[in-house]
C-alpha positions as a printed NumPy array, in Angstrom:
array([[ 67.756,  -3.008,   0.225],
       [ 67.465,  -1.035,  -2.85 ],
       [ 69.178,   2.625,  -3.096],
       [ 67.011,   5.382,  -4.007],
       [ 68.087,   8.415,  -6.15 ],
       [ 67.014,  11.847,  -5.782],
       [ 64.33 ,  11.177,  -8.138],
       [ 62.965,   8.638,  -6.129],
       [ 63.255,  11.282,  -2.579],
       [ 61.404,  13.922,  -5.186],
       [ 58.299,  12.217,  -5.549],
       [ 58.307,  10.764,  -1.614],
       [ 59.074,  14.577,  -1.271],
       [ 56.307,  15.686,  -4.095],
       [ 53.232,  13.542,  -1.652],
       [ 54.837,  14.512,   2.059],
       [ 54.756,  18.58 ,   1.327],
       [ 51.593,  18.602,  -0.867],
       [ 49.768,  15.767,   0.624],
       [ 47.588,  13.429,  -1.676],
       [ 47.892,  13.578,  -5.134],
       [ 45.522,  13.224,  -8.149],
       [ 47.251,  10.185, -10.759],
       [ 46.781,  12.712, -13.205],
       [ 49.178,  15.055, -10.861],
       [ 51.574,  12.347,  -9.664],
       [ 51.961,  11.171, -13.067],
       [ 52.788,  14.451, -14.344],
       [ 55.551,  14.534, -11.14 ],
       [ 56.904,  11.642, -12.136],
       [ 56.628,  11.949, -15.961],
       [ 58.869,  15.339, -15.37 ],
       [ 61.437,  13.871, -13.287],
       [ 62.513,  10.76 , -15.487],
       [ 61.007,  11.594, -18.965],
       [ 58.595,   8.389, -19.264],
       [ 55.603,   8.048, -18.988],
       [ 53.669,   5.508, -16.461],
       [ 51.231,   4.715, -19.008],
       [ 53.451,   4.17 , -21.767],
       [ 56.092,   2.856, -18.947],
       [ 54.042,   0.607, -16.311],
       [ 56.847,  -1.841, -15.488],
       [ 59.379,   1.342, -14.805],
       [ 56.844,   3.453, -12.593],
       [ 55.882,   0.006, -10.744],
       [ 59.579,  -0.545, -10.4  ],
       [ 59.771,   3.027,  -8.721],
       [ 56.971,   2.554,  -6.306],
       [ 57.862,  -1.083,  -5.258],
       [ 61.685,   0.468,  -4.225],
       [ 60.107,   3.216,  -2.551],
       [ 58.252,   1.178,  -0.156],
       [ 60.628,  -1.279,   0.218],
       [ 62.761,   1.482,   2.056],
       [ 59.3  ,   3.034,   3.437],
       [ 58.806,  -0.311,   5.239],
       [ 61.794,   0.382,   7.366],
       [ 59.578,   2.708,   9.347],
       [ 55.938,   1.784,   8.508],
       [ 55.263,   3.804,   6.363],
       [ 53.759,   2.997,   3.156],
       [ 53.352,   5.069,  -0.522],
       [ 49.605,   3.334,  -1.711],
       [ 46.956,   4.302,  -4.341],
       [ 42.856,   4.428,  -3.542],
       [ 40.056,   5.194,  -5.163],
       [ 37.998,   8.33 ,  -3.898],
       [ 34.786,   7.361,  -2.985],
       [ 32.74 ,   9.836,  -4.029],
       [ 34.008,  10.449,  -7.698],
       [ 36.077,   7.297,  -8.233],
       [ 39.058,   9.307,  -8.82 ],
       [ 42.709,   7.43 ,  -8.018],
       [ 44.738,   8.964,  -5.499],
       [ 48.166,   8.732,  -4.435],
       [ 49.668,   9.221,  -0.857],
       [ 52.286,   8.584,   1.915],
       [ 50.313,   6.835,   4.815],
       [ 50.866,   5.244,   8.399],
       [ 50.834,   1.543,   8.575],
       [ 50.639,   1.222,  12.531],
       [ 47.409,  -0.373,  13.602],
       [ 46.267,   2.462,  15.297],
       [ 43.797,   4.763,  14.164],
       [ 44.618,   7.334,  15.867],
       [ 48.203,   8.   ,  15.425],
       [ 47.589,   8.218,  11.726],
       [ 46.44 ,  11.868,  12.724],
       [ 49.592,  12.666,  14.452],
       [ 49.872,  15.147,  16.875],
       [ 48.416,  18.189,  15.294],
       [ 45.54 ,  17.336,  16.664],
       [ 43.941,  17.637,  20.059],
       [ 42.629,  14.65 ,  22.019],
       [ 39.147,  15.834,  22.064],
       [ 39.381,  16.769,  18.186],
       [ 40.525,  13.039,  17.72 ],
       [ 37.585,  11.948,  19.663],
       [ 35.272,  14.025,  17.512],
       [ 36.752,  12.52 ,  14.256],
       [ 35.751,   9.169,  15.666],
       [ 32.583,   9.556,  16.106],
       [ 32.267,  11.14 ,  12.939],
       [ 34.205,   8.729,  10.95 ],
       [ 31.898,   5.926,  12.744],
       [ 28.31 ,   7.899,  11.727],
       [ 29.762,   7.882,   8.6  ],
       [ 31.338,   4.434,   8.1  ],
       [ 28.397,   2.497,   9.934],
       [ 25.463,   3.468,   7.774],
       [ 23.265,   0.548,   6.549],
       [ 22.341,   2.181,   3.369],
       [ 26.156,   3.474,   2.302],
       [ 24.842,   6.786,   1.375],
       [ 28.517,   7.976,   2.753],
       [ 28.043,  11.343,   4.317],
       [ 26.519,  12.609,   6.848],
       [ 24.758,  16.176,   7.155],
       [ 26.904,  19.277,   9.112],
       [ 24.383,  19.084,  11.804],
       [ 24.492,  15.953,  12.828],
       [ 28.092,  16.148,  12.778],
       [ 28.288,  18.633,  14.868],
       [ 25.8  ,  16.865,  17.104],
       [ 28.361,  14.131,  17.951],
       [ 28.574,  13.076,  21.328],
       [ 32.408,  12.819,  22.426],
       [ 31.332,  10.87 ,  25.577],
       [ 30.922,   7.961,  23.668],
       [ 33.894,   8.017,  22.133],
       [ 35.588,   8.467,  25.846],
       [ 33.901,   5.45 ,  26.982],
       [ 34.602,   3.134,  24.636],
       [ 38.23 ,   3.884,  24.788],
       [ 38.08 ,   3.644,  28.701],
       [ 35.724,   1.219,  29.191],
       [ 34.589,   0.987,  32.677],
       [ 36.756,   3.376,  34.067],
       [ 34.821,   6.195,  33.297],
       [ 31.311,   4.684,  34.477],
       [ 31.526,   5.66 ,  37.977],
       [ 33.445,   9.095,  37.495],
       [ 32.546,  12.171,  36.344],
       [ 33.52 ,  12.995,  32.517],
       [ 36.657,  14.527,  31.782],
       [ 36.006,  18.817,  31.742],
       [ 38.303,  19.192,  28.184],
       [ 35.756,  16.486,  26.292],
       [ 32.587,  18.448,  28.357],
       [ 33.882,  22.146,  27.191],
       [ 34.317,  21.094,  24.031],
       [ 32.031,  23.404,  22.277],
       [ 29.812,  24.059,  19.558],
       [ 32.02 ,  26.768,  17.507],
       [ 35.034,  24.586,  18.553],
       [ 33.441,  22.05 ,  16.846],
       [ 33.089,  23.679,  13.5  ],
       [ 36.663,  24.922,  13.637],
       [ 37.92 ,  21.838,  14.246],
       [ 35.231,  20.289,  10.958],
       [ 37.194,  23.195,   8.89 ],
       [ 40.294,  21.779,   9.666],
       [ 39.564,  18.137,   8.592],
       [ 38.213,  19.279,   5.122],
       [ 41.121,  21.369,   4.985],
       [ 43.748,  18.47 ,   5.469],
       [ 41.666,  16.406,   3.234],
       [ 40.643,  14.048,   6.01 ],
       [ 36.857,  15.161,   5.364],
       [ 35.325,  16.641,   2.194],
       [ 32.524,  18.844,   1.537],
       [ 30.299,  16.396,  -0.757],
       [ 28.188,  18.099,  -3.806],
       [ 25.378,  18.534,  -1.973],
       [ 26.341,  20.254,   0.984],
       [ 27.17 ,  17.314,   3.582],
       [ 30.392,  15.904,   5.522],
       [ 31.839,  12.728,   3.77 ],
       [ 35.589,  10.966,   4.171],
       [ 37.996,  12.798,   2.207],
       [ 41.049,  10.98 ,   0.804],
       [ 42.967,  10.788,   3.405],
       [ 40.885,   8.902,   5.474],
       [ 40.575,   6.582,   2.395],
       [ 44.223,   6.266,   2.201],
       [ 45.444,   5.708,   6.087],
       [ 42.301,   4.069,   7.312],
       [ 42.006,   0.783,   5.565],
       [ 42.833,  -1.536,   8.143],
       [ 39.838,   0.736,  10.318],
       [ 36.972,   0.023,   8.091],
       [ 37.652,  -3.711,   8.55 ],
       [ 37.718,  -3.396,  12.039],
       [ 34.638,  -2.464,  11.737],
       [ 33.325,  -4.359,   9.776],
       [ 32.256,  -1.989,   7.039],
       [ 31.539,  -4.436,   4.034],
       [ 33.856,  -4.462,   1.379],
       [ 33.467,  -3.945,  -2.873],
       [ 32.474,  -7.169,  -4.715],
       [ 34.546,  -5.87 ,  -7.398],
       [ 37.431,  -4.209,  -6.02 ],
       [ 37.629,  -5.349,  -2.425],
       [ 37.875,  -2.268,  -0.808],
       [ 35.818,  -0.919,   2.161],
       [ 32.515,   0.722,   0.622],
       [ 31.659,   4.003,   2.219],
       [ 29.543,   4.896,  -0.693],
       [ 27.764,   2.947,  -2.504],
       [ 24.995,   0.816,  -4.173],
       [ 23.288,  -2.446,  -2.057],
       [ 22.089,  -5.284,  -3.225],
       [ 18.165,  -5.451,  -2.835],
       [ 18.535,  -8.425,  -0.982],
       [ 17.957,  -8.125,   2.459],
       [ 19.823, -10.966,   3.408],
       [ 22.629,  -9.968,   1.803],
       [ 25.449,  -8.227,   2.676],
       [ 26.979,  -7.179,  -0.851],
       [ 27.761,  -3.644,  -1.521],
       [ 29.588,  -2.313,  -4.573],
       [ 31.257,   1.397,  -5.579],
       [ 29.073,   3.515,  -7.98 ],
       [ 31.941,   3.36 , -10.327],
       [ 33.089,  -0.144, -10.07 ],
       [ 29.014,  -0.765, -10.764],
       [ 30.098,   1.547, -13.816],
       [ 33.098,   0.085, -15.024],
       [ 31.88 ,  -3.707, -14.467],
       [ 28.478,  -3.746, -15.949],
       [ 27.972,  -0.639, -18.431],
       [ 29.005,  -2.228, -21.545],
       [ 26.982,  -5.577, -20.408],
       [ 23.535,  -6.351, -22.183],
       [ 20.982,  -7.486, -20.296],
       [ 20.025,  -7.952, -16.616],
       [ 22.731,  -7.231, -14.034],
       [ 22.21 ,  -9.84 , -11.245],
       [ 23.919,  -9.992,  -7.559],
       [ 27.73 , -11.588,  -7.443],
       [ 26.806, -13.123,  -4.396],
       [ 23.029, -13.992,  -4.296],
       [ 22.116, -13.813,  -7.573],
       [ 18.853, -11.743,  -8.029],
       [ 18.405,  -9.025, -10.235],
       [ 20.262,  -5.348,  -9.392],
       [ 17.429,  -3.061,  -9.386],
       [ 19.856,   0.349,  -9.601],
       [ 20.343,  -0.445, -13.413],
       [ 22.827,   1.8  , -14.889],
       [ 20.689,   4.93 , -16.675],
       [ 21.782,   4.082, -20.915],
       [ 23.07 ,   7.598, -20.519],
       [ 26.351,   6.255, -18.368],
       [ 26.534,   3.42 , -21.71 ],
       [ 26.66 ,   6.189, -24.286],
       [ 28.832,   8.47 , -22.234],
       [ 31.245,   5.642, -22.02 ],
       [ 31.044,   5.189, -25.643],
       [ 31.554,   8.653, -26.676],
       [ 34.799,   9.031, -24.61 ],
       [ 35.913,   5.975, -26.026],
       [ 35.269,   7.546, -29.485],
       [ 36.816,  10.73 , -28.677],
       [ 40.102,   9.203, -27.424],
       [ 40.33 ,   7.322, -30.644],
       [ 39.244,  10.81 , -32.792],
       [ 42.256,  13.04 , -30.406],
       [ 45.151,  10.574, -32.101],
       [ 44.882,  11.823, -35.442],
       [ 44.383,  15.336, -34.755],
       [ 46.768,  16.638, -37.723],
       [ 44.562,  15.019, -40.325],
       [ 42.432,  17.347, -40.957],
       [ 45.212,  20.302, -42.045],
       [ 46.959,  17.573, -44.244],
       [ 43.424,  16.902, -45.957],
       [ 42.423,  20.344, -46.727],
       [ 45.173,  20.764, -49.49 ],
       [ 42.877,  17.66 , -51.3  ],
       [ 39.656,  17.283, -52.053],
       [ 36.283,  18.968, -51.667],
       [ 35.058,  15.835, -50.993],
       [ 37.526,  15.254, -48.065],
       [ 36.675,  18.878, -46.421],
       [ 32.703,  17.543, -46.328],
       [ 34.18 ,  14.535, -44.712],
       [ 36.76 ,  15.802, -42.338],
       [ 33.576,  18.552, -41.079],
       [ 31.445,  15.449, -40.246],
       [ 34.055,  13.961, -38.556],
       [ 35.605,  17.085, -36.575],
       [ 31.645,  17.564, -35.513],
       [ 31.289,  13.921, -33.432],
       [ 33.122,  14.719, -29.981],
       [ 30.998,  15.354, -27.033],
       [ 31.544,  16.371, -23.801],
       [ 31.019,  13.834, -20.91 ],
       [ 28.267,  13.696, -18.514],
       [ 28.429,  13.717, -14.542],
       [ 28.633,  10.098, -13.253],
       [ 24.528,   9.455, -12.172],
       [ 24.303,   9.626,  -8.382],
       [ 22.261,   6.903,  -6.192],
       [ 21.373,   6.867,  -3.625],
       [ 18.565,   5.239,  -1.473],
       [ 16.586,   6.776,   2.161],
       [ 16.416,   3.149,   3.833],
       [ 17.416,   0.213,   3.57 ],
       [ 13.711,  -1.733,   2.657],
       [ 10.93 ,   0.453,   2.714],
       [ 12.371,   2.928,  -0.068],
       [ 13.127,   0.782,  -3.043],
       [ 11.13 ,   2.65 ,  -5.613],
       [ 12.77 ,   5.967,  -4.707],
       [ 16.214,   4.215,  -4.464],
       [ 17.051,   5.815,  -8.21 ],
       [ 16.95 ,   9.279,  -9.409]])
C-alpha cells in the first residue's frame, strides 16, 4: 500500500476538523501544502487523492467530490462507505433525531417534480411513526409505540432541524425552505439509489433538484447546471436524451451571454499588466486600452426552475 506523508494526513486532517470543503478551499489547502497547483497539476493532485483512499479503504472510508445540488458548486469530503444510512450520522445523534432525518430526507428525495426542498412546516410535520415501522416491520403493529419517538416534540424538533443545517446535513435554500445540504450529497449516494431517486442524464448522479422531461412517460431528470453546462452554447432546439421530444425549460439567452462574458473576462484577467505598459505609447492606444478595460461584467445568478406538478402546470413550469 502506498505511504502517506504529512502532507497527505494535512489535507485528510484539513476535511475531518472542518468538514466539507469548497474546491476553491481544498484547492487552496492543497495548493499551500505542496506549492502546485491542481489545475495547472491534475495528474499530481489525482495522484494525491487516489493514495489517500487507497489507505482510506482500509476502513471504509472514502475522500469523494459532489456537486451541490442547489448551486452546482463541487465539494470535497471524508465520507462513510458502509451500506447503512444511518451510521453515516454516527452517534451524535439520537435515535429519534435519526428517525426524523429519515423522514425528512425521504419527503425530500421522493418528490415527483424534483423541486428538492421541502417547506419548515412540513418538516416539522413529519411523522416518526412511520419511520419506526418500516424499520420494525410488524413488530410494532400490535404494540403500543415506543414513548421516546411519541414525546418527541415540536420545539425538539426544530432544535434538532438547527442542528442538521448546522452540520451541513440540511441547508436553508434561498427561499426560505429545508433542502439536503452537502453532506447528505456526499455520504448518501448509495441511499438515493435505494430508492430509486432517478439519476442525471448527464452526470449520473441522483437528482434531488432538478429539471423533468415533459414527457410523462419518461423518467429522465437532469441538474439545472448540467442542463447549463450541456446545452447553453447549443443552437437550436434542446430535445430529451432519452425520448427525444423537445425540452420545454429552454435555457433563458441570459444564462448564453453570461457564459460568454465570463469566458471573455477570464481571457481579458491574463493580460492585466497591459494596460500600464501601453500608457507610456500612444494616444491612440489609451482610447483603445479604455474600450477594452470597460468590457467585463459581472455574472448573473444561475435562473431557477422550477415547476408546481408534474402535468397540469407546464406553462408556469418557467419563471
Amino acid at each position: 500500500m502506498p505511504s502517506l506523508n504529512w502532507k497527505h494526513h494535512a489535507l485528510v486532517q484539513a476535511l475531518m476538523t472542518r468538514g466539507p470543503l469548497k474546491e476553491k478551499d481544498f484547492h487552496a489547502i492543497f495548493s499551500g501544502l505542496t506549492g502546485k497547483s491542481p489545475g495547472a497539476h491534475q495528474g499530481l493532485f489525482n495522484e494525491y487523492l487516489l493514495n489517500i483512499n487507497k489507505e482510506l479503504s482500509s476502513c471504509q472510508f472514502e475522500l469523494r467530490a459532489c456537486r451541490d445540488q442547489y448551486v452546482g458548486q463541487v465539494c470535497y469530503g471524508v465520507v462513510n462507505n458502509v451500506a447503512d444510512e444511518q451510521s453515516k450520522l454516527g452517534t451524535k445523534y439520537t435515535v429519534q433525531q435519526i428517525a426524523f432525518f429519515k423522514g425528512i430526507l425521504e419527503a425530500i428525495a421522493q418528490d415527483v417534480i424534483a423541486q428538492g426542498s421541502i417547506s419548515n412546516i412540513e418538516a416539522l410535520n413529519i411523522r416518526l411513526e412511520n419511520q419506526v415501522l418500516s424499520t420494525q416491520g410488524s413488530q410494532l403493529l400490535n404494540g403500543p409505540l415506543p414513548a421516546a419517538f411519541r414525546n418527541f416534540t415540536m420545539s425538539q424538533k426544530e432544535k434538532t432541524l438547527d442542528e442538521f443545517v448546522q452540520d451541513q446535513w440540511l441547508c436553508c435554500t434561498p427561499d426560505g425552505k429545508i433542502g439536503l445540504g452537502v453532506r447528505s450529497c456526499l455520504d448518501l449516494r448509495g441511499w438515493f439509489r435505494n430508492l430509486d431517486v432517478p439519476f442525471c442524464e448527464v452526470c449520473n448522479e441522483a437528482v434531488v433538484k432538478g429539471e423533468l422531461c415533459q414527457n410523462e412517460g419518461c423518467a429522465v431528470r437532469i441538474h439545472h447546471y448540467c442542463l447549463k453546462n450541456k446545452f447553453s452554447r447549443r443552437s437550436g432546439e434542446i430535445l430529451c436524451p432519452r425520448c427525444g421530444l423537445k425540452w420545454q425549460n429552454q435555457l433563458p439567452k441570459a444564462e448564453i451571454l453570461d457564459e460568454e462574458e465570463e469566458a471573455n473576462d477570464a481571457i481579458q484577467s491574463q493580460p492585466a499588466q497591459r494596460p500600464k505598459r501601453k500608457r507610456t505609447k500612444t494616444n491612440e492606444t489609451h482610447e483603445k486600452d479604455a474600450v477594452g478595460c470597460g468590457s467585463s461584467q459581472s455574472s448573473v445568478p444561475n435562473s431557477d426552475f422550477r415547476r408546481i406538478t408534474r402535468s397540469s402546470s407546464r406553462p408556469a413550469s418557467q419563471r
